[in-house]
Backbone as JSON Lines, residues from 0, in Angstrom:
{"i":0,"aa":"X","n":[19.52,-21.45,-175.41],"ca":[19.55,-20.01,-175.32],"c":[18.91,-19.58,-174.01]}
{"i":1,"aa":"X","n":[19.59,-18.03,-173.74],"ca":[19.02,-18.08,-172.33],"c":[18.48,-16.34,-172.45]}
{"i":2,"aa":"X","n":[17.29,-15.84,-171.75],"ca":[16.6,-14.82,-172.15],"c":[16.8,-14.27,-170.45]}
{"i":3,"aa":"X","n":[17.42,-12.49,-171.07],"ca":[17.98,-11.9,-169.88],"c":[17.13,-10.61,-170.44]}
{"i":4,"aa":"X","n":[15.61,-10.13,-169.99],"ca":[15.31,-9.02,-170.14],"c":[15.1,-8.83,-171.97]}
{"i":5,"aa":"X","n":[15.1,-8.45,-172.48],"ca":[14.82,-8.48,-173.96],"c":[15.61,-8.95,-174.91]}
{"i":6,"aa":"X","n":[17.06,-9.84,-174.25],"ca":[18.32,-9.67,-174.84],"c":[18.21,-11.28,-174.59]}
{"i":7,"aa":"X","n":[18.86,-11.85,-175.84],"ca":[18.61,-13.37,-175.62],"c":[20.07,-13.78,-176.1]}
{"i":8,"aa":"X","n":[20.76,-14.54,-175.43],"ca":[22.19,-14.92,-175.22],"c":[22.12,-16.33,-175.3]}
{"i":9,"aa":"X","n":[23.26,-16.95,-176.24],"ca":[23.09,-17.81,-176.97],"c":[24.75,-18.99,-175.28]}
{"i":10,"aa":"X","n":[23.87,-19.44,-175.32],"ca":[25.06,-20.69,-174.02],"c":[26.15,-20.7,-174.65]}
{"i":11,"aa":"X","n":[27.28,-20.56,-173.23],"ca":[28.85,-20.68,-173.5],"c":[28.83,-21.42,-172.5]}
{"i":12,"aa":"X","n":[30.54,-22.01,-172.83],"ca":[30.99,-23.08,-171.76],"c":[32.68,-22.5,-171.42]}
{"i":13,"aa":"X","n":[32.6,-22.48,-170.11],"ca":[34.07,-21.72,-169.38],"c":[34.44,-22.41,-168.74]}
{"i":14,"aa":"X","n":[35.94,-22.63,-168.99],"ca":[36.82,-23.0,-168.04],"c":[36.93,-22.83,-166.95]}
{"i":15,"aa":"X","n":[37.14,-23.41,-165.34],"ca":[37.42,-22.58,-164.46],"c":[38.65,-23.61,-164.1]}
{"i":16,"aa":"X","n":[39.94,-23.14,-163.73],"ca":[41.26,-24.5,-163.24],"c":[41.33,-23.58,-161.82]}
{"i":17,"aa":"X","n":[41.72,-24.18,-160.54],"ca":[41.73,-24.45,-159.71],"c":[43.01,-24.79,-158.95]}
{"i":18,"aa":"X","n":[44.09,-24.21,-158.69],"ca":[45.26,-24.63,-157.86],"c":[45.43,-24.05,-156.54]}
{"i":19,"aa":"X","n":[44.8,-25.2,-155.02],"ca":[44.78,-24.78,-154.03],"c":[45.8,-25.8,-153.45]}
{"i":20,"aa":"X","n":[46.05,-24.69,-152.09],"ca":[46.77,-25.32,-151.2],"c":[46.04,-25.08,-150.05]}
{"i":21,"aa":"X","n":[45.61,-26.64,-149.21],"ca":[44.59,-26.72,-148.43],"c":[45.9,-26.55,-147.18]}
{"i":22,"aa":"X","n":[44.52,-25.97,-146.04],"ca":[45.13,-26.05,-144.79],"c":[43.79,-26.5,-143.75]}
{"i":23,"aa":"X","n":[43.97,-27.49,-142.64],"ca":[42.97,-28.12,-142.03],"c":[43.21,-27.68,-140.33]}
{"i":24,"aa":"X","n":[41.96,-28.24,-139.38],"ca":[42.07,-27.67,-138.33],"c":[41.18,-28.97,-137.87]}
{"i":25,"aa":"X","n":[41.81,-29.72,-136.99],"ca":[40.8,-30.52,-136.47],"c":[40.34,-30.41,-135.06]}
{"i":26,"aa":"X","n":[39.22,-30.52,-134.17],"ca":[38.87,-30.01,-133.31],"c":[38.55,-31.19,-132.45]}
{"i":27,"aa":"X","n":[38.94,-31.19,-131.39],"ca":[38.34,-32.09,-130.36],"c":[37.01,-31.72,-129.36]}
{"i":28,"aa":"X","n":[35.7,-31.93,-129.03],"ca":[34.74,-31.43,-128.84],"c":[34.4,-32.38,-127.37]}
{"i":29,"aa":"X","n":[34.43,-31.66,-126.02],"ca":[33.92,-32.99,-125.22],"c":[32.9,-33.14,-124.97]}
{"i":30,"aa":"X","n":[31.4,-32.32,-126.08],"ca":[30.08,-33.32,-125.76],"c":[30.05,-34.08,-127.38]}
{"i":31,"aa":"X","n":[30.85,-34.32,-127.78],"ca":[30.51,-35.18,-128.88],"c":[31.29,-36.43,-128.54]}
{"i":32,"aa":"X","n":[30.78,-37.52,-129.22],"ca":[31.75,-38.88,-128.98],"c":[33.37,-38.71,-129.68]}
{"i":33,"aa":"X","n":[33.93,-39.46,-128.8],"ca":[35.32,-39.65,-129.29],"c":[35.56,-39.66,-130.56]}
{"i":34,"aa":"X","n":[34.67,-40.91,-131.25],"ca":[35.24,-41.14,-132.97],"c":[34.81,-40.04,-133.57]}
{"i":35,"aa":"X","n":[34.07,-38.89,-133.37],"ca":[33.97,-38.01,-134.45],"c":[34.82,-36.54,-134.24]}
{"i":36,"aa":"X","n":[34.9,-36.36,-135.13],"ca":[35.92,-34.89,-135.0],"c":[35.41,-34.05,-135.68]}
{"i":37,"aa":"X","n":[34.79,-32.7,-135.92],"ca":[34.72,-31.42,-136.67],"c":[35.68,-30.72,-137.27]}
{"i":38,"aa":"X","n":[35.89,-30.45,-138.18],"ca":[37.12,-29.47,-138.68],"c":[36.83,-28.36,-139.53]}
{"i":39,"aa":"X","n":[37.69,-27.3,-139.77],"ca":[37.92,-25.87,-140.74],"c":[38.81,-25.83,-141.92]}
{"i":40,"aa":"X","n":[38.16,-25.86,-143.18],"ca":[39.32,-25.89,-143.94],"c":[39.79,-24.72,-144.29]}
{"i":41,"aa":"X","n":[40.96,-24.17,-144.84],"ca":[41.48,-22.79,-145.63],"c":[42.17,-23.77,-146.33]}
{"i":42,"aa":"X","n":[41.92,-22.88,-147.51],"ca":[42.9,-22.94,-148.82],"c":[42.97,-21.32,-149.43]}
{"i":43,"aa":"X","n":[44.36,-21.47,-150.22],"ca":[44.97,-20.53,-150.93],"c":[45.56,-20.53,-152.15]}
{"i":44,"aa":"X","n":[45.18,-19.98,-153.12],"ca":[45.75,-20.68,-154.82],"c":[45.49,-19.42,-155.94]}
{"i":45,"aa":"X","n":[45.18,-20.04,-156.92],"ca":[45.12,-19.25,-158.07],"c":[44.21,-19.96,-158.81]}
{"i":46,"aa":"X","n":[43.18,-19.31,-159.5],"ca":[41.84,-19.87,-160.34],"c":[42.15,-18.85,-161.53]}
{"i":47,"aa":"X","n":[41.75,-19.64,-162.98],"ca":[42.02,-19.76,-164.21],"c":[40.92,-19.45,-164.69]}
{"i":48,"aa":"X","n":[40.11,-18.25,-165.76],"ca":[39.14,-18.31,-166.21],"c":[39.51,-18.47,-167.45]}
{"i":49,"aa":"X","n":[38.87,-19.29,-168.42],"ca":[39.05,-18.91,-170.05],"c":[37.75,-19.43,-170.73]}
{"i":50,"aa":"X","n":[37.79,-19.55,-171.96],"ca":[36.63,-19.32,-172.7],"c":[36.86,-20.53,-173.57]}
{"i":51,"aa":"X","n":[36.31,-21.71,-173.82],"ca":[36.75,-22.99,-174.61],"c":[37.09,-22.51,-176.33]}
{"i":52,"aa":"X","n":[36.13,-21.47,-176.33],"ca":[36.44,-21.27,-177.98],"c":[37.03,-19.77,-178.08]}
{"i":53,"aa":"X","n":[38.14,-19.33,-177.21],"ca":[38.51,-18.0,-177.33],"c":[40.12,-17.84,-176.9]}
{"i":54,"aa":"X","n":[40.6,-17.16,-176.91],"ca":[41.93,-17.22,-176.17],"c":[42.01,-16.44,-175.26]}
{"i":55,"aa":"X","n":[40.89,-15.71,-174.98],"ca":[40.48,-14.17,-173.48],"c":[41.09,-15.87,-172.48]}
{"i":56,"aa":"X","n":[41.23,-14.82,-171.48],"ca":[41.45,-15.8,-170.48],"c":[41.85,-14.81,-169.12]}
{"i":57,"aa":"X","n":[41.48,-15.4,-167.8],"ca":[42.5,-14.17,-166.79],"c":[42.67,-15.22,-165.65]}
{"i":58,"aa":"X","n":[43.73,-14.67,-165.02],"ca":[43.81,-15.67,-163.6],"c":[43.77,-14.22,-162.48]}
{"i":59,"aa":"X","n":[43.39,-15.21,-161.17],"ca":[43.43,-13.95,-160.12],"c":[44.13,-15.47,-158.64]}
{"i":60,"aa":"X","n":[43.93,-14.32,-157.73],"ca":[44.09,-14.78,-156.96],"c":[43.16,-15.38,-156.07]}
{"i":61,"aa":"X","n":[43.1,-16.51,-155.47],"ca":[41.49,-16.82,-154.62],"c":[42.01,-17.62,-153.53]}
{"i":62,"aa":"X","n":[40.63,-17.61,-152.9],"ca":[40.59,-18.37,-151.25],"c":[39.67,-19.63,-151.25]}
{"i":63,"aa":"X","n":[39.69,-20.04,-150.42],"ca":[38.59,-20.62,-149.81],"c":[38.5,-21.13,-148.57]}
{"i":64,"aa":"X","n":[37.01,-21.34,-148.31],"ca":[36.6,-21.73,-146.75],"c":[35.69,-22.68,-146.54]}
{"i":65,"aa":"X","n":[35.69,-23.58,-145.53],"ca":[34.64,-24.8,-145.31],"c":[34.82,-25.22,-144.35]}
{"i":66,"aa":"X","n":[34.02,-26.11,-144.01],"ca":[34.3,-27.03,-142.77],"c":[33.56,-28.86,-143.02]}
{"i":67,"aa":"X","n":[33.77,-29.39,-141.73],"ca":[33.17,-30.93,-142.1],"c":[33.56,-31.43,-141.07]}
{"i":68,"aa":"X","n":[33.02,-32.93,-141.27],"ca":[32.96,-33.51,-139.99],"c":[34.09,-35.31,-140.35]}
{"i":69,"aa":"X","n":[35.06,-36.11,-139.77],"ca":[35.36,-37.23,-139.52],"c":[34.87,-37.69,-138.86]}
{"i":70,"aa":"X","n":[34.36,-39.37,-138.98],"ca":[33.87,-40.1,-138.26],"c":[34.52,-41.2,-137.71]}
{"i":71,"aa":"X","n":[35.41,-41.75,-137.19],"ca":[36.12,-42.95,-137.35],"c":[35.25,-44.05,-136.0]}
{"i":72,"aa":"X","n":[34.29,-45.38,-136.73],"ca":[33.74,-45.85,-136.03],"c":[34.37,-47.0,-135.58]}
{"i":73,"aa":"X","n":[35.73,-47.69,-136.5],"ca":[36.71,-48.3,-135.89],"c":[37.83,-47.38,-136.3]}
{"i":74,"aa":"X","n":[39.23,-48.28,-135.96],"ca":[40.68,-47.51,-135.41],"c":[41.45,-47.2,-136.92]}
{"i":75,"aa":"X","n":[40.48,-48.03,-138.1],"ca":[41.33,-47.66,-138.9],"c":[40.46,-47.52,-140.36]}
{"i":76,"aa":"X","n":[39.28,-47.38,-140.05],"ca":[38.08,-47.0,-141.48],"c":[36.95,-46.03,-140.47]}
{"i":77,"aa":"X","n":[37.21,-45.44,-141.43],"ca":[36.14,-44.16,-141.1],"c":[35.44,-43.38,-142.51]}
{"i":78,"aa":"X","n":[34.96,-42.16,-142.19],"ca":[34.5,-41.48,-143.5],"c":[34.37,-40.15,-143.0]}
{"i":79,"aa":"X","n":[34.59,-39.0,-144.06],"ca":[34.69,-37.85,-144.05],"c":[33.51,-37.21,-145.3]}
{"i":80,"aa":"X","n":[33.1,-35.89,-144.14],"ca":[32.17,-35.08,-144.79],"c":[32.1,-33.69,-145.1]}
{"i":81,"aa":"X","n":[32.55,-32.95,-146.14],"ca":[32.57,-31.6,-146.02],"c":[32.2,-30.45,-147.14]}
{"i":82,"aa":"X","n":[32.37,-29.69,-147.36],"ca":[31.86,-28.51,-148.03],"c":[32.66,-27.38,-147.72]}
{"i":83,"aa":"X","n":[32.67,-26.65,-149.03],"ca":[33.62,-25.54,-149.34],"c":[32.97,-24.48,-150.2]}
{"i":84,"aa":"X","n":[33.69,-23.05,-150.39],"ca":[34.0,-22.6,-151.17],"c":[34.89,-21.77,-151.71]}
{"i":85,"aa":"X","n":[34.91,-21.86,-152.74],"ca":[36.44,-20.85,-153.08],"c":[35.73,-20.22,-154.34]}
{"i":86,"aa":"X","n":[36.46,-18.72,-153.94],"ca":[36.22,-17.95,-154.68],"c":[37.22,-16.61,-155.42]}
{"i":87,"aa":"X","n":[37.54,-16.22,-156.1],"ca":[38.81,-15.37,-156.78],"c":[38.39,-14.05,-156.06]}
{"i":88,"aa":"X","n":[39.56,-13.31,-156.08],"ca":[39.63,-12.43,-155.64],"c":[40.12,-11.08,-156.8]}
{"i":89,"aa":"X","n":[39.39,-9.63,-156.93],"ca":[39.93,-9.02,-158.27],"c":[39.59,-9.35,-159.12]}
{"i":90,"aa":"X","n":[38.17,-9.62,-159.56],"ca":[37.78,-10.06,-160.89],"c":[37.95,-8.63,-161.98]}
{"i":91,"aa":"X","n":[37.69,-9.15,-163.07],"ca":[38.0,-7.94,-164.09],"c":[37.29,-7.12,-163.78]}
{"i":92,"aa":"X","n":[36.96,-5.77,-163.23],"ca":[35.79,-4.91,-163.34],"c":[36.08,-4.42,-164.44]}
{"i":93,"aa":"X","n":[34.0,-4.49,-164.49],"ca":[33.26,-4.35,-165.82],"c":[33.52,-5.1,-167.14]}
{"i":94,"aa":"X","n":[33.77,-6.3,-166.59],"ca":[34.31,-7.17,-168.15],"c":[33.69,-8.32,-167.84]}
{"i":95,"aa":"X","n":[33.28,-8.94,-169.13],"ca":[32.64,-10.3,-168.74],"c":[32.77,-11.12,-170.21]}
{"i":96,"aa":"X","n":[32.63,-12.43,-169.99],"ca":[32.9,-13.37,-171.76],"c":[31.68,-13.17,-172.25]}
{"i":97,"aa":"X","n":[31.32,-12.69,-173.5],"ca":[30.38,-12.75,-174.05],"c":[31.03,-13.6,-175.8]}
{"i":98,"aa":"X","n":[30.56,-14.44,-176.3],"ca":[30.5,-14.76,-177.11],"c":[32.14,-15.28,-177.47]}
{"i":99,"aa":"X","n":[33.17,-15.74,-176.61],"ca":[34.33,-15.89,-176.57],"c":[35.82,-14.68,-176.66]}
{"i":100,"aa":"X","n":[34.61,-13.56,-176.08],"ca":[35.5,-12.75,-175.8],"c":[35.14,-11.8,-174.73]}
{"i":101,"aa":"X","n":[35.86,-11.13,-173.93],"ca":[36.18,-10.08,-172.9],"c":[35.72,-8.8,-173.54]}
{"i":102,"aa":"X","n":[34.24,-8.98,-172.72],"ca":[33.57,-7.44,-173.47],"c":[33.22,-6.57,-172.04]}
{"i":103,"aa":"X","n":[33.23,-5.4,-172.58],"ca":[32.89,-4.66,-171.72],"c":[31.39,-4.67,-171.38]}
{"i":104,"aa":"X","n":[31.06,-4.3,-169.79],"ca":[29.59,-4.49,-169.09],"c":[29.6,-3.64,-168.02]}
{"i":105,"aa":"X","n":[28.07,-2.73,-168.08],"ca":[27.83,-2.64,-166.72],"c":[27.66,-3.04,-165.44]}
{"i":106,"aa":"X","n":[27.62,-4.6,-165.35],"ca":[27.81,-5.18,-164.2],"c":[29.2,-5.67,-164.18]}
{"i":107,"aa":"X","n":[29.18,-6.16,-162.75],"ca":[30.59,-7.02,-162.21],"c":[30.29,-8.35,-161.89]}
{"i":108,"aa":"X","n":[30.99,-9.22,-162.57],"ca":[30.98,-10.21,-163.06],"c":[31.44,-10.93,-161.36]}
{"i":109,"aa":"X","n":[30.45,-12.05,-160.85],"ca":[30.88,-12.49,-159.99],"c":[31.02,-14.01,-160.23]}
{"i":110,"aa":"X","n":[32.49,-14.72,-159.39],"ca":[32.45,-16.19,-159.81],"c":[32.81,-16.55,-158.52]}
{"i":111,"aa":"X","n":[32.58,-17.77,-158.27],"ca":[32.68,-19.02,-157.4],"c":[31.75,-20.23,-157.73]}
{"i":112,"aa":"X","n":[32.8,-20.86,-156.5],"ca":[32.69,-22.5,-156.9],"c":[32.57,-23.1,-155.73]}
{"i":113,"aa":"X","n":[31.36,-23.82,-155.19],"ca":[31.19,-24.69,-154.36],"c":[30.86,-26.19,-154.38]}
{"i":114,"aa":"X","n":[31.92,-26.73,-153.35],"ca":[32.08,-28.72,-153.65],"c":[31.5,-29.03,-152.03]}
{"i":115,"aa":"X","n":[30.79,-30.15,-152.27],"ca":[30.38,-30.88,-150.91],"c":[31.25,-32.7,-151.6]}
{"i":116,"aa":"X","n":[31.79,-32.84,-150.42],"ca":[32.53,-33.93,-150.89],"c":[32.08,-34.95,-149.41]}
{"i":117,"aa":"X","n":[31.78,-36.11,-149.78],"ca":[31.62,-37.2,-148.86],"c":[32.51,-38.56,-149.18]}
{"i":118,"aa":"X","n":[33.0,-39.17,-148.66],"ca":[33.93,-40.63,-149.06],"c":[34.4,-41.36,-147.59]}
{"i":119,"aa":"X","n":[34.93,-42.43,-147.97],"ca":[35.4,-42.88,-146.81],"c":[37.01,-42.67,-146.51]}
{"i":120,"aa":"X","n":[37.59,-42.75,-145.57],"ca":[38.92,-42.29,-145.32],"c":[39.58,-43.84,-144.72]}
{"i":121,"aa":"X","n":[40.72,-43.68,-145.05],"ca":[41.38,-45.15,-143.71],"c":[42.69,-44.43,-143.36]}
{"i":122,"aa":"X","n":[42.88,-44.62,-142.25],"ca":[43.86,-44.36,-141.12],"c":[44.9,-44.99,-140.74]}
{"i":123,"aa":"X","n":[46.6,-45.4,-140.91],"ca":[47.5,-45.9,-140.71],"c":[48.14,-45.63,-139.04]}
C-alpha cells in the first residue's frame, strides 16, 4: 500500500505495450578516434495503456528521443551504448486507473518510459 496525503491506495500493476519505429543518425566526429561513433535516435509509434485486472484501456500516440555511443575496436565486434525515452502524447485529461478502472481526477496523469541499453554489436 502506498500513502498519498491522508488517502492510502492499495498497488496496481499496468500494462504499458510499445510499438516503435526507430530512426538513427550516426555522426562522424574528428576529435574523437575513428572506431567510435555518437548517434541520435527518433522513434515514432503507438503506446497501449491497460489495467491487468480491468478492461479500461487507451492508446495514444508517442515519440521518442535518445542518443549513444558505438565503439568498434576491431572491423567486425564492437559494442553499443544508449538511452532513450518515449513518451505518449494526449493522455486522457483528468482520468487516471484507480482500482481497475478510469476514474475521474484532478490531476493529469503523466506517463513515460525510459531504457538505457548496453550489448555488444558485430558488423558484416
Amino acid at each position: 500500500m502506498r500513502v498519498t496525503g491522508a488517502v492510502v491506495l492499495p498497488r496496481q500493476r499496468v500494462l504499458l505495450d510499445q510499438f516503435h519505429f526507430d530512426f538513427s543518425r550516426e555522426y562522424v566526429v574528428r576529435e574523437w578516434p575513428a572506431w567510435a561513433r555518437p548517434f541520435i535516435i527518433g522513434s515514432v509509434g503507438w503506446t497501449g495503456i491497460s489495467h491487468t485486472e480491468a478492461t479500461n484501456s487507451f492508446t495514444r500516440f508517442s515519440f521518442g528521443v535518445g542518443g549513444g555511443i558505438k565503439a568498434f575496436p576491431s572491423q567486425h565486434l564492437g559494442f553499443k551504448a544508449s538511452g532513450a525515452v518515449v513518451a505518449p502524447v494526449g493522455h486522457a485529461r483528468g482520468q487516471c486507473l484507480l482500482q481497475g478502472r478510469l476514474r475521474r481526477s484532478p490531476y493529469r496523469p503523466a506517463v513515460s518510459q525510459g531504457e538505457i541499453t548496453v550489448g555488444p554489436v558485430i558488423r558484416f
